[in-house]
PASEBA-1860 file (N, C-alpha, C; in nm, 3 decimals):
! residues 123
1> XXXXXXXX> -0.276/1.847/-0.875/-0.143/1.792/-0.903/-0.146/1.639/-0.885 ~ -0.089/1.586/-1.019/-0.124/1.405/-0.942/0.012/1.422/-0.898 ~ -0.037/1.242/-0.816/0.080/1.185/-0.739/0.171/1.102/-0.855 ~ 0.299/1.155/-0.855/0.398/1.069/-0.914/0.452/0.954/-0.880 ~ 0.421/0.823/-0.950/0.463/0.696/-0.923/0.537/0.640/-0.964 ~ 0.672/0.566/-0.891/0.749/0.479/-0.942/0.740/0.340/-0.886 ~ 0.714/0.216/-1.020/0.653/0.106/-0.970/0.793/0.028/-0.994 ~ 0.834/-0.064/-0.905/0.912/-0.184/-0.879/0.831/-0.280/-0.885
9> XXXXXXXX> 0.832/-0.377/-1.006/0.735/-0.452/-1.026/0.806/-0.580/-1.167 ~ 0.821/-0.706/-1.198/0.856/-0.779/-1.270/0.781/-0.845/-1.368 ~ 0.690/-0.828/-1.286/0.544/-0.933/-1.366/0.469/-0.822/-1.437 ~ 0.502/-0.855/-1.531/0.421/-0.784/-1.631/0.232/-0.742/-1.635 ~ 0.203/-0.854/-1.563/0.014/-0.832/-1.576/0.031/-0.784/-1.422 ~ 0.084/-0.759/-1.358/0.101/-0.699/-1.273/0.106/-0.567/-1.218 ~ 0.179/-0.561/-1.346/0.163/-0.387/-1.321/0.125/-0.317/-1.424 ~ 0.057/-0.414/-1.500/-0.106/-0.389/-1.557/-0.225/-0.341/-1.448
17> XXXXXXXX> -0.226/-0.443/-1.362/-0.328/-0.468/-1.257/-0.307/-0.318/-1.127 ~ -0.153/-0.273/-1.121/-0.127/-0.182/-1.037/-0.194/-0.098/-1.108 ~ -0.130/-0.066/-1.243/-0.185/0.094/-1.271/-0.332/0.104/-1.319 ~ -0.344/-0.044/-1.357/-0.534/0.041/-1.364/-0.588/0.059/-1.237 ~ -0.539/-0.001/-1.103/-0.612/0.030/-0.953/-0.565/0.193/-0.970 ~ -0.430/0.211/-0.984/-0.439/0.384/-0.961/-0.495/0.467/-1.009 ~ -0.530/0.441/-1.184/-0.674/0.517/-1.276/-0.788/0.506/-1.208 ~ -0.816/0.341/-1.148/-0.931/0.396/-1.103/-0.983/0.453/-0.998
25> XXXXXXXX> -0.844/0.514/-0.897/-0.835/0.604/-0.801/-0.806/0.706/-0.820 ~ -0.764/0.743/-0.960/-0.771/0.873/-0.998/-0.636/0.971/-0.961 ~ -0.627/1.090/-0.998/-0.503/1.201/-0.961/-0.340/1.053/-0.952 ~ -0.311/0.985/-1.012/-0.262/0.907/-0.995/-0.141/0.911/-1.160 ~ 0.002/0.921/-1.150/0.085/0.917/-1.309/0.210/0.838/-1.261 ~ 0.179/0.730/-1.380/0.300/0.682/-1.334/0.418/0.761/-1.368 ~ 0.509/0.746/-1.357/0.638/0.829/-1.380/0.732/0.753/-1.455 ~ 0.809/0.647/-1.376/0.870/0.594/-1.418/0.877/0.421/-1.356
33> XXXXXXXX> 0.949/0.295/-1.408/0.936/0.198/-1.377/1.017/0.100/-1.379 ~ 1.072/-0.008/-1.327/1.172/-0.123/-1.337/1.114/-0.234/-1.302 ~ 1.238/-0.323/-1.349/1.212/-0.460/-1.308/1.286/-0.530/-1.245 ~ 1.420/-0.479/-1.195/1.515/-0.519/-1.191/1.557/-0.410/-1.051 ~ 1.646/-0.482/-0.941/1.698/-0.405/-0.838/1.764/-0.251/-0.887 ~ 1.863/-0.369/-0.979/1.976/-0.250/-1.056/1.904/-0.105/-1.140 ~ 1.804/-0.167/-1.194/1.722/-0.088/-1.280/1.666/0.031/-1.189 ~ 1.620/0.008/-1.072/1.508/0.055/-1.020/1.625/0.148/-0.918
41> XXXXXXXX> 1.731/0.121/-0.850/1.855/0.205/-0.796/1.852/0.347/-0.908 ~ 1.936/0.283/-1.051/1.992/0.366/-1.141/1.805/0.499/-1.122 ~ 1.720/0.429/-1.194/1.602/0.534/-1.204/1.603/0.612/-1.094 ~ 1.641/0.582/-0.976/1.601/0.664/-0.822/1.696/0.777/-0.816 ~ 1.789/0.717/-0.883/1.982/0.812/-0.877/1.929/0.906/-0.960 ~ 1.875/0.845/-1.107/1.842/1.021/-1.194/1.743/1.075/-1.215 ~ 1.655/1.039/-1.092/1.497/1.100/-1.071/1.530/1.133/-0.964 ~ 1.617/1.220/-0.882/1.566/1.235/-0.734/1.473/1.362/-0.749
49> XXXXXXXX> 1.357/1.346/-0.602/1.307/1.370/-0.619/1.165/1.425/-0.740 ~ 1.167/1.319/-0.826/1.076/1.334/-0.927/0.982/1.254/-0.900 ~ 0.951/1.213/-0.770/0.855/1.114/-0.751/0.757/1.146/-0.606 ~ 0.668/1.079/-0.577/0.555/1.104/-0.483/0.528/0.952/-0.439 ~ 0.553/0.842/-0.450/0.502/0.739/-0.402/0.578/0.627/-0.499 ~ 0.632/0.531/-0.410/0.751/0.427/-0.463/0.707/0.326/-0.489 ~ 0.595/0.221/-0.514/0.542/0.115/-0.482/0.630/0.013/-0.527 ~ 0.711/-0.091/-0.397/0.825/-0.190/-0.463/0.797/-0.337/-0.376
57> XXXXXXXX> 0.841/-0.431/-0.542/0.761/-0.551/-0.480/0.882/-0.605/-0.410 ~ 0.915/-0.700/-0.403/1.039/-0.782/-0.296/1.126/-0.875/-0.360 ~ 1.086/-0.952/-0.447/1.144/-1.052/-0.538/1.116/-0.998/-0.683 ~ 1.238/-0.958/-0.740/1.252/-0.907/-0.898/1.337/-1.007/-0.977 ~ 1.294/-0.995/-1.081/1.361/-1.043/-1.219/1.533/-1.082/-1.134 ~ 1.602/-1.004/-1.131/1.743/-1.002/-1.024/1.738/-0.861/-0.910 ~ 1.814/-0.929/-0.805/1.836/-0.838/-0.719/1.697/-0.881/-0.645 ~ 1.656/-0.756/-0.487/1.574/-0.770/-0.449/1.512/-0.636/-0.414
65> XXXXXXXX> 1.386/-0.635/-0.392/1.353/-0.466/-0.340/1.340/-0.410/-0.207 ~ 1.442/-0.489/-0.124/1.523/-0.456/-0.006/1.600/-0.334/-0.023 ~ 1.674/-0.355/-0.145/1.798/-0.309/-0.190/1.721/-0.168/-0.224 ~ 1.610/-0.176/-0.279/1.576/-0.049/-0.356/1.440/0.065/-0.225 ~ 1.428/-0.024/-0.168/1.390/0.089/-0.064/1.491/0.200/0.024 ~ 1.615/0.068/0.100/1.687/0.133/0.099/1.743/0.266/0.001 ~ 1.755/0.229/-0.131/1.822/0.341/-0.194/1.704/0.454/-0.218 ~ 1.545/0.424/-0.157/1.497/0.570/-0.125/1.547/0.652/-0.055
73> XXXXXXXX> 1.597/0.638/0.010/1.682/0.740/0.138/1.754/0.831/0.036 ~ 1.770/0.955/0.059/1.722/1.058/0.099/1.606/1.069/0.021 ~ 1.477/1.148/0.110/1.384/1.203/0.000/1.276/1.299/0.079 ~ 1.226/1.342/0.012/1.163/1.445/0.004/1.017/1.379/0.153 ~ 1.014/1.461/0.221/0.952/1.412/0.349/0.752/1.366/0.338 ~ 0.718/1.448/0.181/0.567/1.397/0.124/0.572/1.248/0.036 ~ 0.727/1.229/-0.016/0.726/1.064/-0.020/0.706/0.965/0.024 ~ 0.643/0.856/-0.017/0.576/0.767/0.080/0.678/0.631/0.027
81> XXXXXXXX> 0.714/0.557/0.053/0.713/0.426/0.002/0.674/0.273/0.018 ~ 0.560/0.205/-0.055/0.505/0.092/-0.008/0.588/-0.034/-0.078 ~ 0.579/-0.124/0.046/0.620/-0.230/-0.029/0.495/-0.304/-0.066 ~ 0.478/-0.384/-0.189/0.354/-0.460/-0.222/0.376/-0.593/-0.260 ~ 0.387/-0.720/-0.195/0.504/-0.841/-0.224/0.395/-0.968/-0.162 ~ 0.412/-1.044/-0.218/0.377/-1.153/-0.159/0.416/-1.242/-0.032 ~ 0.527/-1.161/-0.005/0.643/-1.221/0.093/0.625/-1.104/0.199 ~ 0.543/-1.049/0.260/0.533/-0.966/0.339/0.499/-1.075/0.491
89> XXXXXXXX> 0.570/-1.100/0.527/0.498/-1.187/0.716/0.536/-1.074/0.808 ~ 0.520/-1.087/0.898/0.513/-0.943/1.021/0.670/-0.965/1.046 ~ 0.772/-1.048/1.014/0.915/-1.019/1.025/0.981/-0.952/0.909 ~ 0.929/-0.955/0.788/0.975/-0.892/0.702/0.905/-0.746/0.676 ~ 0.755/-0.758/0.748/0.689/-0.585/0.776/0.815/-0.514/0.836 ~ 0.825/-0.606/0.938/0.897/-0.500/1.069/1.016/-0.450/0.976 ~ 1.106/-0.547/0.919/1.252/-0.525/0.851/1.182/-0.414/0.725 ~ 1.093/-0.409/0.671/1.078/-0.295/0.566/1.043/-0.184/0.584
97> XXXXXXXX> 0.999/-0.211/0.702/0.996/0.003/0.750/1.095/0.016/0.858 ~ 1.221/-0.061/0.853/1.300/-0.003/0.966/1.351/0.015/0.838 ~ 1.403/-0.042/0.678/1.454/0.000/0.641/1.398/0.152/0.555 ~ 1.313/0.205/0.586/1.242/0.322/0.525/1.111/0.329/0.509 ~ 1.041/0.196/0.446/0.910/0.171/0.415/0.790/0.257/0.509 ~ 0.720/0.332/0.469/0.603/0.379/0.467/0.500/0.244/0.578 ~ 0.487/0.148/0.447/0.391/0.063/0.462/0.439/-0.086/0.402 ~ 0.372/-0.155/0.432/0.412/-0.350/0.379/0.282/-0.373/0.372
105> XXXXXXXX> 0.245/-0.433/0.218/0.122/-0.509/0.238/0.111/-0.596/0.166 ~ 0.105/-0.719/0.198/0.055/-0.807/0.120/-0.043/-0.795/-0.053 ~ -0.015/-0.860/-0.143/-0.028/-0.856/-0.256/-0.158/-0.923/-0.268 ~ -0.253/-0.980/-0.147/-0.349/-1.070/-0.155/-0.452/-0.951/-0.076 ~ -0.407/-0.824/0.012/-0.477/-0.762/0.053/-0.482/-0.614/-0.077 ~ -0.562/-0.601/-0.185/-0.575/-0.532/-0.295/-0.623/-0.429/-0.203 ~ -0.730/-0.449/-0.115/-0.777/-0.349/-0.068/-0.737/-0.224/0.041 ~ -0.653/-0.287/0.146/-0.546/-0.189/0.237/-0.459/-0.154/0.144
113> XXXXXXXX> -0.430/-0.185/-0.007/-0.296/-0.109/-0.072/-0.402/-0.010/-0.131 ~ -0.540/0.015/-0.196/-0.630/0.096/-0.220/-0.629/0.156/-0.138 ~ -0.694/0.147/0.005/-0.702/0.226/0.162/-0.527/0.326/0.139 ~ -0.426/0.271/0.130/-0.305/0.314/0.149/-0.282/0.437/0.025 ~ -0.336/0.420/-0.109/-0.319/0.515/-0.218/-0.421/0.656/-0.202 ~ -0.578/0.540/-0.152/-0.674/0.667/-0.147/-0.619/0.785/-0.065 ~ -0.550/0.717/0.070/-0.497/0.790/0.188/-0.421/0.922/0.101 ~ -0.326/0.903/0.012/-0.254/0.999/-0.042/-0.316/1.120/-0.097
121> XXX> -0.386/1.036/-0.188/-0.474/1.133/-0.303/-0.541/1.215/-0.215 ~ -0.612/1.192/-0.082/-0.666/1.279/0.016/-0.618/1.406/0.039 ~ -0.489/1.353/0.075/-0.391/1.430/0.182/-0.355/1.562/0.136
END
């Protein structure tokens, strides 16, 4: 069964760059995707539960992905959600998994967000 992914992501070669890391980790579909706070709320409202792993960056097109972790709440307890942002410092770690977050990782560490996906596909 792959893992179902919904990417919060603006930059276009970006999430180029996300989903070929998840091909080349394999058992990995994206599902669905935004660019936008608003965008990425509405998708969560008429996908619940249609997903396995949230990956959301922090600064979007509009809005922020503060807003959209929060609106993971409620979910399914094998959901994970990472934030993947450039703006991750250990005060905004702490603030993204009190607000739900799984995990925070920096966008410069490719490899703990690999460590963090392989972890799934394991599990």
């Amino acid at each position: 069964m792959p893992i179902k992914v919904f990417l919060v992501e603006d930059m276009k070669r970006l999430q180029e760059v996300i989903e070929d890391l998840l091909e080349m980790l394999g058992d990995f579909e994206l599902v669905g995707s935004a660019t936008t706070e608003a965008e990425a709320n509405l998708w969560l409202e008429e996908h619940p539960g249609e997903w396995d792993l949230a990956i959301i960056d922090l600064v979007l097109e509009q809005g922020t992905g503060m807003g959209v972790i929060a609106h993971t709440r409620p979910r399914p307890p094998h959901a994970k959600v990472i934030v993947f942002s450039d703006y991750v410092t250990p005060g905004i770690h702490k603030h993204c998994l009190s607000l739900g977050a799984d995990a925070a990782i920096p966008k410069a560490d490719f490899s703990s967000f690999m460590q963090f996906c392989s972890g799934l596909a394991v599990a």
